[in-house]
NUPA-439075 format. One record per residue: y negated, x negated, z of N, C-alpha, C in turn; residue in one letter. Coordinates in Angstrom, 3 decimals, m for minus. Layout:
+----------+----------+----------+----------+----------+----------+----------+----------+----------+------+
:      n_Y :      n_X :      n_Z :     ca_Y :     ca_X :     ca_Z :      c_Y :      c_X :      c_Z : code :
+----------+----------+----------+----------+----------+----------+----------+----------+----------+------+
:        Y :        X :        Z :        Y :        X :        Z :        Y :        X :        Z :    A :
...
+----------+----------+----------+----------+----------+----------+----------+----------+----------+------+
This chain:
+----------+----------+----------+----------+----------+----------+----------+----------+----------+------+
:      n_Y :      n_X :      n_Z :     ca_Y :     ca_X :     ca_Z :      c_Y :      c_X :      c_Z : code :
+----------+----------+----------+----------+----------+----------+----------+----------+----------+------+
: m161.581 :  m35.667 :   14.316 : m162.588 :  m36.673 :   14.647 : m162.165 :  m37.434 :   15.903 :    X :
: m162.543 :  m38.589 :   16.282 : m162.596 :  m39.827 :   17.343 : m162.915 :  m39.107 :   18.044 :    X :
: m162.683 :  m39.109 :   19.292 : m163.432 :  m38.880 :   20.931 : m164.677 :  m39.646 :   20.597 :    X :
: m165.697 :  m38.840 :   20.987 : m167.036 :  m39.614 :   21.537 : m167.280 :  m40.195 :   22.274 :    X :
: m165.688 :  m40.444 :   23.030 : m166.275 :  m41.168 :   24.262 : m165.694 :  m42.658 :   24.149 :    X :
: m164.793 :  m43.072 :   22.896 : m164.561 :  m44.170 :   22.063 : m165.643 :  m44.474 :   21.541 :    X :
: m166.088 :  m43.987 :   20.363 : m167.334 :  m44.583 :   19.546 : m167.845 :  m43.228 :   18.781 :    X :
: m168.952 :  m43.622 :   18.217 : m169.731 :  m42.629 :   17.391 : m170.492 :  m43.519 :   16.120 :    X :
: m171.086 :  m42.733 :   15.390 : m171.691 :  m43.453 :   13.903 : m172.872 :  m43.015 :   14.673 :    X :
: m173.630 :  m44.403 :   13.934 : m174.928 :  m44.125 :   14.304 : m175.846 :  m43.297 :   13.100 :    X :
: m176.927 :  m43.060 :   13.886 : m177.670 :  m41.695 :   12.906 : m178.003 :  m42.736 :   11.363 :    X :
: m178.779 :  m42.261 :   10.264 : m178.193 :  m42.965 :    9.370 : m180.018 :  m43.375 :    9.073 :    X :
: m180.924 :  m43.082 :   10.232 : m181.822 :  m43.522 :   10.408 : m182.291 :  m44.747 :   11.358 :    X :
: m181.099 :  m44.795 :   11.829 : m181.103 :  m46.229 :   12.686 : m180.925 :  m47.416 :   11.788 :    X :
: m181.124 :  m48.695 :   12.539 : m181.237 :  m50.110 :   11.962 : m180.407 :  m50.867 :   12.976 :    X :
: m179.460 :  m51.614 :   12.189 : m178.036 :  m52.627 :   12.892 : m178.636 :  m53.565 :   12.352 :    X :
: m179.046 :  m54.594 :   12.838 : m179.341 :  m56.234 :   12.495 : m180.274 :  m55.918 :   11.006 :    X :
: m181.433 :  m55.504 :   10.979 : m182.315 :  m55.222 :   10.300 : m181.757 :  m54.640 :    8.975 :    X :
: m180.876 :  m53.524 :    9.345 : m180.723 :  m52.917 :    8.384 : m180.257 :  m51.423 :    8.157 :    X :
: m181.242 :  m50.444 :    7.491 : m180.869 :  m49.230 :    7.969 : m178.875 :  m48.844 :    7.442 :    X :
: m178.699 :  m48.055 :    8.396 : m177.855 :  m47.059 :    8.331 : m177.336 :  m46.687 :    7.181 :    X :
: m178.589 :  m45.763 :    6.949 : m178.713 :  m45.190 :    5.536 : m178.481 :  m45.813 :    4.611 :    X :
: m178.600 :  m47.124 :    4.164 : m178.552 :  m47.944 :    3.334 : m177.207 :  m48.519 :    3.127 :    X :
: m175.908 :  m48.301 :    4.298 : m174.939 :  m48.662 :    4.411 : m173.822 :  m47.661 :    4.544 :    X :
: m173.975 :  m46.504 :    4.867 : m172.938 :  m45.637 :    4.538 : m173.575 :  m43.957 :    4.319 :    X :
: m173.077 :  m43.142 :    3.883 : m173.612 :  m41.967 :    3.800 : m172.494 :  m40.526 :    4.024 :    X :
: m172.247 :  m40.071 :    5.328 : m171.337 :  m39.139 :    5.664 : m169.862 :  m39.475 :    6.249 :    X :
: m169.714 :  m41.050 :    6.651 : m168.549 :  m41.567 :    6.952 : m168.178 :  m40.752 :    8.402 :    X :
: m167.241 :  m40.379 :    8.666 : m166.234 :  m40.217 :   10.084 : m165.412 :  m40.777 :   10.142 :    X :
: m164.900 :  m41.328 :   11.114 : m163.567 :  m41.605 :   11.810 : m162.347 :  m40.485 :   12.176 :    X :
: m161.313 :  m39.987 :   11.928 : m160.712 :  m39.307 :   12.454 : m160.048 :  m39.921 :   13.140 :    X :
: m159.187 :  m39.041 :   14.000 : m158.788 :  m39.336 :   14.770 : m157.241 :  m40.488 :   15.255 :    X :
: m157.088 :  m40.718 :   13.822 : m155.879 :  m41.551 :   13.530 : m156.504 :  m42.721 :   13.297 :    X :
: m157.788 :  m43.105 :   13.138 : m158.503 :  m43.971 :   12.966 : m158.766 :  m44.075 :   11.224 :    X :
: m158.339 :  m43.197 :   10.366 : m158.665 :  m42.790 :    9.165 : m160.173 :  m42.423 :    8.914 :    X :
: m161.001 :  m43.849 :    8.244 : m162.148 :  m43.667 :    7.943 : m162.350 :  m42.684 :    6.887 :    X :
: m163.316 :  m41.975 :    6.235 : m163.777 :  m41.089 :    5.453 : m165.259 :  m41.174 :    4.978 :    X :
: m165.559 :  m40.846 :    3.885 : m167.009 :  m40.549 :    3.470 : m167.650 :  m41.832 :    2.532 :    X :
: m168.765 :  m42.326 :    2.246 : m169.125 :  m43.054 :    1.381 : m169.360 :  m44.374 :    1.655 :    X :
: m169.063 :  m45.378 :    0.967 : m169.603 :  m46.445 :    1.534 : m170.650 :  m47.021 :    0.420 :    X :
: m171.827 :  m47.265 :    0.727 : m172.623 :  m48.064 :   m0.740 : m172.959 :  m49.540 :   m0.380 :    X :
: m172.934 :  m50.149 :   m1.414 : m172.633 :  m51.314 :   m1.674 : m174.148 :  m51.895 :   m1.474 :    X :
: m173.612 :  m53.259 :   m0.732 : m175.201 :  m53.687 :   m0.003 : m175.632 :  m54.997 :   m0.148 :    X :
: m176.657 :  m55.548 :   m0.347 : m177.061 :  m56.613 :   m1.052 : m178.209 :  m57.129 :    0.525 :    X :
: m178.698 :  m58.718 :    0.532 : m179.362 :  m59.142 :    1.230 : m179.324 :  m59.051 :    2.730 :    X :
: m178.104 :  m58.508 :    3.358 : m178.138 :  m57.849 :    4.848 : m178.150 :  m59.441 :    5.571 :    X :
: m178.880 :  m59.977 :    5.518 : m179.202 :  m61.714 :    5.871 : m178.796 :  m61.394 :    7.264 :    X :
: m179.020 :  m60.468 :    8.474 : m179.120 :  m59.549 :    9.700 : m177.558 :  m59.924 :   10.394 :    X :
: m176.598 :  m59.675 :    9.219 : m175.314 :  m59.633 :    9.589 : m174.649 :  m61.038 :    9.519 :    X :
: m174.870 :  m62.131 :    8.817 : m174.541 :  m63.434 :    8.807 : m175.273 :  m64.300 :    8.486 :    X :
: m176.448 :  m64.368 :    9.306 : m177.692 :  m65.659 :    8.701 : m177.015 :  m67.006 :    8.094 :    X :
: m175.962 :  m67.350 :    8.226 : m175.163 :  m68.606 :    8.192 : m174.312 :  m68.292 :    6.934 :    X :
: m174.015 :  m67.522 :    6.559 : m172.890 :  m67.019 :    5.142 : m172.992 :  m66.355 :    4.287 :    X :
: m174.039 :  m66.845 :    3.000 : m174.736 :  m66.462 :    2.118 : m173.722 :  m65.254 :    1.325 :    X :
: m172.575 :  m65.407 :    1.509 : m171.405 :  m64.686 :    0.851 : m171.205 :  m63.302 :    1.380 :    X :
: m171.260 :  m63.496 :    2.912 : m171.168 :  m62.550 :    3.532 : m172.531 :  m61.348 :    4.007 :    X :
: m173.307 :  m61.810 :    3.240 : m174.680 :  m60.802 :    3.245 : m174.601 :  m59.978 :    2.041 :    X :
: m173.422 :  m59.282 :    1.784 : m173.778 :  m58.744 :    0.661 : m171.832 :  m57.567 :    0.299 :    X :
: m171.967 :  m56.777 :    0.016 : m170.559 :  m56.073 :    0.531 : m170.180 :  m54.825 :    1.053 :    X :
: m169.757 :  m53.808 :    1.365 : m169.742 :  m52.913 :    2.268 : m169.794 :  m53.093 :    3.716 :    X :
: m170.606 :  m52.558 :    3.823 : m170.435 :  m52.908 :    5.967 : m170.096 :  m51.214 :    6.674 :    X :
: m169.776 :  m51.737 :    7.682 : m169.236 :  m50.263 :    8.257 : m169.953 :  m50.528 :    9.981 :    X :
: m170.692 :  m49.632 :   10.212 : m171.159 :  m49.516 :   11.316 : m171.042 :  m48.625 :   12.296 :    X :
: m170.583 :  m49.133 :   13.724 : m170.571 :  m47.832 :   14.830 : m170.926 :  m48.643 :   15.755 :    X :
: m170.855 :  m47.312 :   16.740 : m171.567 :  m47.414 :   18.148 : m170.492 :  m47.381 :   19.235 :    X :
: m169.696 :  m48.505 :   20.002 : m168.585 :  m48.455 :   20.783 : m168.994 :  m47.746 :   22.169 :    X :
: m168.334 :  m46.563 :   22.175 : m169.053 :  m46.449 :   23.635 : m168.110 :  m46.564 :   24.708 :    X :
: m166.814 :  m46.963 :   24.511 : m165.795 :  m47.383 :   25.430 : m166.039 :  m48.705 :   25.792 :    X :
: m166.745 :  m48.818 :   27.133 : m167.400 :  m50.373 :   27.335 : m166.256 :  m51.060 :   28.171 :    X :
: m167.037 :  m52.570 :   28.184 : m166.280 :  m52.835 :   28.754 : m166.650 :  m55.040 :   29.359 :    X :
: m165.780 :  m55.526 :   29.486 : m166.733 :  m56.684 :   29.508 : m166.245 :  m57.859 :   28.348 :    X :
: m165.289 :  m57.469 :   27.121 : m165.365 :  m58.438 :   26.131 : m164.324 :  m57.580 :   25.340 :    X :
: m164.568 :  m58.326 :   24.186 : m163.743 :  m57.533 :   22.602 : m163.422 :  m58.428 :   21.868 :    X :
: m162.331 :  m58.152 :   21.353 : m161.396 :  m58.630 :   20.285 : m161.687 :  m57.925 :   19.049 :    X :
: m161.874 :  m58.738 :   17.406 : m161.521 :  m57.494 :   16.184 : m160.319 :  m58.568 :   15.789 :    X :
: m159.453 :  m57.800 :   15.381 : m158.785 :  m58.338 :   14.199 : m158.890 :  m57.471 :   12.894 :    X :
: m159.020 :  m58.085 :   11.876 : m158.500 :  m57.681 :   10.257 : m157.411 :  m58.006 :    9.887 :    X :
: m157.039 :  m56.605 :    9.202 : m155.968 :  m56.994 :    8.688 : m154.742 :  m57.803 :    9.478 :    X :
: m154.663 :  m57.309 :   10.922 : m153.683 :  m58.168 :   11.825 : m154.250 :  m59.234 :   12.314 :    X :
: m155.619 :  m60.160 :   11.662 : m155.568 :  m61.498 :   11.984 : m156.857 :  m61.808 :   13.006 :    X :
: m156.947 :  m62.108 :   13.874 : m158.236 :  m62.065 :   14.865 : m159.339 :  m62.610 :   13.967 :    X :
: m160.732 :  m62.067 :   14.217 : m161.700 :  m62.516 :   13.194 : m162.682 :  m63.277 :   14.700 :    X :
: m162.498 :  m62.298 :   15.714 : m163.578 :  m62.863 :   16.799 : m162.668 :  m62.527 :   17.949 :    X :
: m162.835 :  m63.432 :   19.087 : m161.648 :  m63.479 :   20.086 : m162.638 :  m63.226 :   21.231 :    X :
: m162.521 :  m62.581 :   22.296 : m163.596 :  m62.247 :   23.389 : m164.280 :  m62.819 :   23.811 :    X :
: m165.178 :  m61.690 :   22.763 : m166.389 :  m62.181 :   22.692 : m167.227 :  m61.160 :   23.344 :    X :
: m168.503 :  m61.373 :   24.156 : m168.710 :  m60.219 :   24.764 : m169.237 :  m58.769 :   24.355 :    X :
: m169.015 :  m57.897 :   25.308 : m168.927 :  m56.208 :   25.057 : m170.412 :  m56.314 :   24.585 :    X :
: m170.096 :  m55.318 :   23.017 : m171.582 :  m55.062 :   22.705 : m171.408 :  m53.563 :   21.907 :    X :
: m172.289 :  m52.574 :   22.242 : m172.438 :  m51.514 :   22.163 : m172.699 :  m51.240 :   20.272 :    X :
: m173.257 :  m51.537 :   19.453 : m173.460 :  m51.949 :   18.422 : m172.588 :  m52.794 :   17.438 :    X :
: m171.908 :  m52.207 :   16.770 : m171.317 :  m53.270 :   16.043 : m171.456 :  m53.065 :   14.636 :    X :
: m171.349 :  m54.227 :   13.624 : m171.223 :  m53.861 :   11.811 : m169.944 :  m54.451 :   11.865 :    X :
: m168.710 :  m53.752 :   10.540 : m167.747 :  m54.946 :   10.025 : m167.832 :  m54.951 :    7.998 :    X :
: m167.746 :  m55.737 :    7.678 : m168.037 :  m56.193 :    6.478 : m166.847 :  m55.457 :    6.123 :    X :
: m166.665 :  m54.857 :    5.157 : m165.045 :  m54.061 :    5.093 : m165.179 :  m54.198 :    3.149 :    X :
: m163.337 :  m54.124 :    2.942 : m163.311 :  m52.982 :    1.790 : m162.422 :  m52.347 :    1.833 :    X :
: m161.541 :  m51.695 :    0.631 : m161.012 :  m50.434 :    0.896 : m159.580 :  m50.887 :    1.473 :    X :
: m159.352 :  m51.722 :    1.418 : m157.665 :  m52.392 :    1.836 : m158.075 :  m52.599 :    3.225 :    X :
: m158.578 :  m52.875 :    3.780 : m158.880 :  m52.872 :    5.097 : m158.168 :  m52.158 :    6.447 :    X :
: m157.682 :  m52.974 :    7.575 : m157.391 :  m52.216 :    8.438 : m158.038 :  m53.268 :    9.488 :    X :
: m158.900 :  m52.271 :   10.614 : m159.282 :  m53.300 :   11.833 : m159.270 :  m52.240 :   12.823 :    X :
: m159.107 :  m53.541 :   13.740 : m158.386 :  m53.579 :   15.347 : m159.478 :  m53.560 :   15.946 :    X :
: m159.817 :  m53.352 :   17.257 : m160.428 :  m52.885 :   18.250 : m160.040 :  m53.133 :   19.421 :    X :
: m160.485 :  m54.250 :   20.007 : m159.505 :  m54.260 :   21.842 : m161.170 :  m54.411 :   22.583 :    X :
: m160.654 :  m54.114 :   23.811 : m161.777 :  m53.934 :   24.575 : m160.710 :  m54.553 :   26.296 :    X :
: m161.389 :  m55.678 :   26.165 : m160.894 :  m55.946 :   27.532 : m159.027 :  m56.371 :   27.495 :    X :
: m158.489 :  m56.709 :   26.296 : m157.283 :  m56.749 :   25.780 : m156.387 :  m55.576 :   25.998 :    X :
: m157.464 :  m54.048 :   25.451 : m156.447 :  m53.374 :   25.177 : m156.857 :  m52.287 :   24.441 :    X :
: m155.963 :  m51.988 :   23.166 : m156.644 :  m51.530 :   21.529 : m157.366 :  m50.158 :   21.972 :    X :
: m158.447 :  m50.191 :   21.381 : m159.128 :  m48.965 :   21.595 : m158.935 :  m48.156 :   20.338 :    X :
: m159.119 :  m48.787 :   19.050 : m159.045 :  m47.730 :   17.722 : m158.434 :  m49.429 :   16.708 :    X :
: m158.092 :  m48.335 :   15.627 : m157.618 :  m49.112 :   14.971 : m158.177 :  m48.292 :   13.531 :    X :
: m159.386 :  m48.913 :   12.971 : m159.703 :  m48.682 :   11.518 : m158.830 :  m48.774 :   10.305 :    X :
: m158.926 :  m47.646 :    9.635 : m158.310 :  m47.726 :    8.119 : m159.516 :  m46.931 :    7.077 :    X :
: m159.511 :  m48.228 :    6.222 : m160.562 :  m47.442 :    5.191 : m160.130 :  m47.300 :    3.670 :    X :
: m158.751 :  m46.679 :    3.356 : m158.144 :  m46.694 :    1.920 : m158.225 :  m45.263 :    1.657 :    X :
: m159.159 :  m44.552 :    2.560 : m159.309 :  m43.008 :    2.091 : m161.000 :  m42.660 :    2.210 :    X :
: m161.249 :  m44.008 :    2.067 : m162.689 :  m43.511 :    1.810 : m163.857 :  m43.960 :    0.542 :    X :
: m164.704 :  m43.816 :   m0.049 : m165.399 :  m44.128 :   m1.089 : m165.979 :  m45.362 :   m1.184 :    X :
: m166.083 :  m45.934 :   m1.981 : m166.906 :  m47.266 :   m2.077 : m167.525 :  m47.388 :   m3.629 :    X :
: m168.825 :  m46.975 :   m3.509 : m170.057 :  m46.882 :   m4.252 : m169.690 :  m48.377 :   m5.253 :    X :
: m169.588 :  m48.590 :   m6.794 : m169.625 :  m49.619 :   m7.543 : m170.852 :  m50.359 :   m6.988 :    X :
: m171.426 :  m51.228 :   m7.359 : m172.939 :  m52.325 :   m7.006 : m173.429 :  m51.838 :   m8.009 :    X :
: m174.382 :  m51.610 :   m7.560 : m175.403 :  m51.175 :   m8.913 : m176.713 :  m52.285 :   m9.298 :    X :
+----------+----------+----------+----------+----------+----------+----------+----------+----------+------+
């Protein structure tokens, strides 16, 4: 598992941009190679996560709690910057699927680096 003192999953009774937890993953960890694990279910209407991108409300999302603070963050996907420092926020979702690899900088310098090709992703039902 991740150091806790990087990040943690939030309980799966919490709500990220009006949307529970629960509703978005079920038993996921991080290990420590940054090898995600556990379920992801497939999510419809999360309006919360992109009021502006009807496309992007709807998908697997992956949620944690950064606790390596700091005063701005970088993600890249897949190598390619998605948001460039932008400021430190304790809370984060990323829209993911299983090909997925994301970056993590904090203050321009990598904190974790996500991989999710070893973990489940629930069909849409």
């Amino acid at each position: 598992m991740i150091s806790s003192d990087i990040l943690t999953i939030p309980a799966v009774s919490q709500s990220l941009y009006g949307k529970s937890v629960g509703d978005m993953i079920d038993g996921v960890k991080v290990l420590e190679d940054g090898t995600v694990t556990g379920t992801f279910k497939y999510v419809t209407e999360y309006t919360g996560f992109n009021e502006g991108d009807p496309e992007e409300q709807e998908g697997y999302f992956f949620p944690f709690k950064l606790t390596k603070s700091g005063t701005d963050m970088t993600f890249l996907k897949n190598g390619s910057p998605t948001k460039e420092e932008i400021p430190w926020e304790a809370d984060n979702v990323f829209r993911v699927t299983k090909g997925d690899t994301f970056e993590v900088q904090v203050d321009g310098e990598k904190v974790v680096t996500f991989r999710f090709d070893k973990a489940t992703f629930l069909p849409e039902e």
